[in-house]
C-alpha atoms as one frame of an Amber mdcrd trajectory, in Angstrom:
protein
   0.000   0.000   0.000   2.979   2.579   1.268   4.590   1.659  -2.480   1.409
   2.479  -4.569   0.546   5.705  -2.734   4.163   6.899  -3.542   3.434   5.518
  -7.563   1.242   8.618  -9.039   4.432  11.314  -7.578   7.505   9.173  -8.560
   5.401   8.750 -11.977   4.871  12.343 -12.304   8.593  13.298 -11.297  10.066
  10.715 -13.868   8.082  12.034 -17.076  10.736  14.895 -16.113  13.410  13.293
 -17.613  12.592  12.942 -21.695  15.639  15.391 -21.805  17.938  12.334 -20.356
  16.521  10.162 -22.764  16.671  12.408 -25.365  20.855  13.135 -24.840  21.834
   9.690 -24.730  22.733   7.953 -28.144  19.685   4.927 -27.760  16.653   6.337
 -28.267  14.076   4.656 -26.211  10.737   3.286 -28.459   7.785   1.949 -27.312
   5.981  -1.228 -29.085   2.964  -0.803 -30.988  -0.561  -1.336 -29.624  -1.929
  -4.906 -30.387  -5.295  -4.856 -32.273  -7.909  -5.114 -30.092  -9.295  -8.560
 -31.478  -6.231 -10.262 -30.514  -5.292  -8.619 -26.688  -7.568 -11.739 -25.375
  -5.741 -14.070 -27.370  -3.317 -16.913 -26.227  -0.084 -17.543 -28.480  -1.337
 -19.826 -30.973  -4.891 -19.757 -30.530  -7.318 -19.032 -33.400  -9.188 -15.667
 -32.934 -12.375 -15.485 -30.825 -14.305 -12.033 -32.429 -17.589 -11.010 -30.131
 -20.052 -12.211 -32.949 -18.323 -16.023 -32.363 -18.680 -15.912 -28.553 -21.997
 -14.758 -28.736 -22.988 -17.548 -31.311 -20.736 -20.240 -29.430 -23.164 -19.551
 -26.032 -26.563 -19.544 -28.090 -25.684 -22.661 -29.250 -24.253 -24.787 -26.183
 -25.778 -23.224 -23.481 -27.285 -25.530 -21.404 -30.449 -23.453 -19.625 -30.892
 -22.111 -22.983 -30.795 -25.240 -24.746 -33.146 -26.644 -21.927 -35.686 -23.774
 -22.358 -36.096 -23.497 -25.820 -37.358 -27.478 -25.546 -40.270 -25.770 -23.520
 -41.167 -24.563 -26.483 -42.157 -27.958 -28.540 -43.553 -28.888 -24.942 -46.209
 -26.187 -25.907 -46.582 -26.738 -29.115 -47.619 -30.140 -28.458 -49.882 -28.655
 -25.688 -51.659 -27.104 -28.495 -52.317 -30.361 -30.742 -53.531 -31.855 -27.533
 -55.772 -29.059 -26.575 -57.013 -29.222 -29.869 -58.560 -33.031 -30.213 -61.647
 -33.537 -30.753 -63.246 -36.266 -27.938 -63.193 -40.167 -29.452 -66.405 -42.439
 -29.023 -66.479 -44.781 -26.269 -67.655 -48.353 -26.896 -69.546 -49.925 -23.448
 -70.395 -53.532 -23.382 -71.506 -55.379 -20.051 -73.344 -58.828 -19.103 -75.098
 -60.149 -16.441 -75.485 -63.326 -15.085 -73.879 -65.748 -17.053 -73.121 -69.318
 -14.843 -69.148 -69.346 -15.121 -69.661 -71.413 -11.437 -72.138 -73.180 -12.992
 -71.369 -74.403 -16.187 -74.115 -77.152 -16.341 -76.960 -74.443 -16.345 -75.294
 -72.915 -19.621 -78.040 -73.810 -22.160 -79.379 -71.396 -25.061 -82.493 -71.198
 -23.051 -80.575 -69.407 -20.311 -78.953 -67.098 -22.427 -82.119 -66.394 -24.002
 -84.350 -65.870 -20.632 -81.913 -64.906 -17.561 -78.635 -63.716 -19.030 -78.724
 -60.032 -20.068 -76.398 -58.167 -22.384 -75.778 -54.648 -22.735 -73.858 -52.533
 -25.475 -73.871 -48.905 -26.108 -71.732 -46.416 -27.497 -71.409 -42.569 -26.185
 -69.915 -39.464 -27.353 -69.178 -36.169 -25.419 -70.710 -33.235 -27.843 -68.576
 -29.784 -25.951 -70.713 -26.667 -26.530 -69.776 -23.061 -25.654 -66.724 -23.388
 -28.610 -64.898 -25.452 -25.631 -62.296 -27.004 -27.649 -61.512 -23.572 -29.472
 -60.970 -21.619 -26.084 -58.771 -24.672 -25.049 -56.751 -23.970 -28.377 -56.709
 -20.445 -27.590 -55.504 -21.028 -24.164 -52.717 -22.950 -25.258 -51.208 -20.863
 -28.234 -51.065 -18.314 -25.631 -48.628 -20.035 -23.433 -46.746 -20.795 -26.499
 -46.428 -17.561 -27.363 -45.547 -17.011 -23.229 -42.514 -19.432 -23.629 -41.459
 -17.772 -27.010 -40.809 -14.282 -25.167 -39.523 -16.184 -21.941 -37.105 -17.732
 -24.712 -36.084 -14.909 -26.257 -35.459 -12.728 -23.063 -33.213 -15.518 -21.916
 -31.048 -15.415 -25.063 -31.203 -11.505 -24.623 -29.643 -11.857 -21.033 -26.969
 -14.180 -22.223 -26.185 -11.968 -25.293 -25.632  -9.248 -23.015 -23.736 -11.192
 -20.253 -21.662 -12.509 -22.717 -20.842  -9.422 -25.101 -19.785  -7.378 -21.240
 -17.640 -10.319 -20.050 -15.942 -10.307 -23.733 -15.380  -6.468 -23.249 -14.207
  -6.646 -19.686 -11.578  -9.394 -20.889 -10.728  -6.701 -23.657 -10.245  -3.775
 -21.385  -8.236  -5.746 -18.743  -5.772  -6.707 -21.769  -5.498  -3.136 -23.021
  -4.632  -2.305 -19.428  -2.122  -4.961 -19.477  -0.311  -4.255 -22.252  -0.236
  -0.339 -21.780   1.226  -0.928 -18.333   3.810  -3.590 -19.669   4.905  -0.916
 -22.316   4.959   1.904 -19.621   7.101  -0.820 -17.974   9.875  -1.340 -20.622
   9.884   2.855 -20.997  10.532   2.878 -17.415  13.347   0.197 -17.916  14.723
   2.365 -20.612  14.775   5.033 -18.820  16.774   3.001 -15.708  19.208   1.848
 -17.971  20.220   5.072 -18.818  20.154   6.336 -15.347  22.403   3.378 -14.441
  25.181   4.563 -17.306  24.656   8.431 -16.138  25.595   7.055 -12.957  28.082
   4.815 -14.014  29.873   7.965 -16.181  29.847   9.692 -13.137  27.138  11.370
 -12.101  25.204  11.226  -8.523  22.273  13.112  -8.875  19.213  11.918  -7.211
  17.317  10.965  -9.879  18.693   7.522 -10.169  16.701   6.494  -7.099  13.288
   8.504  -8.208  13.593   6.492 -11.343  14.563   3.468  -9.924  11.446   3.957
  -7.428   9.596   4.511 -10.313   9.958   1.354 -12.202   9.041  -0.472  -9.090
   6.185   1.210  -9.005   5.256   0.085 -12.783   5.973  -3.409 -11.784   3.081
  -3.357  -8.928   1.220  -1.970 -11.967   1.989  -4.978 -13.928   1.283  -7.042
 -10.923  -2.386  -6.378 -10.096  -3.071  -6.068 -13.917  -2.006  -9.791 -13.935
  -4.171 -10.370 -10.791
């Protein structure tokens, strides 16, 4: 903590010094700025643009995945909803002598035994089966926006995550090139000092680039 409050003054006090870098016979130059597709890039991995991340989490995530199947769930809600009732056939009989099979004559079936067979059919009224249908293309169209919000929120989550990953690799690299300006800028203090002279700016400088390494080291973290 003691180091990083003394960073933003020994920063300050070292910009001071282009003439030093200016009078000695290696000029110091700093690298170029990586493109910003590639600062979240590993050495040797393929490029990951923000369309392809987006597209990669529609595709394999698995509470999206597992919500749009709610939506053939409804659909098939809405072919059920929509059937019409079947007939029923009823048949029954009465006192037929399975314990008794001696009594089993066609003059008992004719006198005692009775038979029974009907069919029935449920006729809705009131446009039933339409209001079901009705009912149930409205929760379809329910679970469509419920869908589509979800794959809104991941768009988004995803798309700030790949930004945050950006910014946090921009920061990186501009603090590892303030870094290797810094250890220019030692190196020459080191041969001023070496040549001869004592000033006090050895040590400012020197405080300085420790100061850009504690940048580079909670960039890192």
């Amino acid at each position: 903590m003691r180091l990083q409050r003394w960073c933003i003054p020994f920063l300050l006090s070292a910009s001071l010094f282009p003439a030093v870098a200016a009078a000695q016979s290696i000029p110091a130059q700093s690298a170029p700025a990586p493109p910003a597709q590639a600062l979240a890039q590993k050495p040797g991995a393929s490029i990951l643009s923000l369309d392809d991340a987006i597209r990669l989490a529609l595709e394999h995530n698995h509470s999206l995945l597992a919500a749009r199947t709610t939506i053939q769930q409804s659909q098939a809600e809405e072919v059920t909803a929509n059937l019409r009732p079947d007939p029923v056939l009823l048949g029954d009989t009465q006192f037929l002598p399975i314990f008794q099979p001696s009594q089993f004559s066609s003059d008992y079936i004719d006198n005692t035994a009775q038979f029974d067979l009907g069919v029935s059919y449920l006729f809705e009224r009131g446009k039933k089966r339409q209001h079901r249908l009705q009912a149930a293309k409205d929760v379809t169209a329910e679970t469509l926006s419920q869908v589509a919000d979800t794959e809104r929120s991941l768009t988004f989550n995803v798309a700030s995550e790949y930004i945050n990953v950006e910014l946090a690799e921009s920061t990186l690299a501009l603090a590892q090139q303030d870094l290797a300006s810094f250890q220019n800028t030692v190196d020459i203090a080191e041969a001023r000092y070496k040549a001869g002279d004592t000033s006090e700016d050895s040590a400012m400088i020197g405080i300085a680039f420790r100061c850009a390494s504690a940048r580079i080291v909670s960039a890192n973290s």
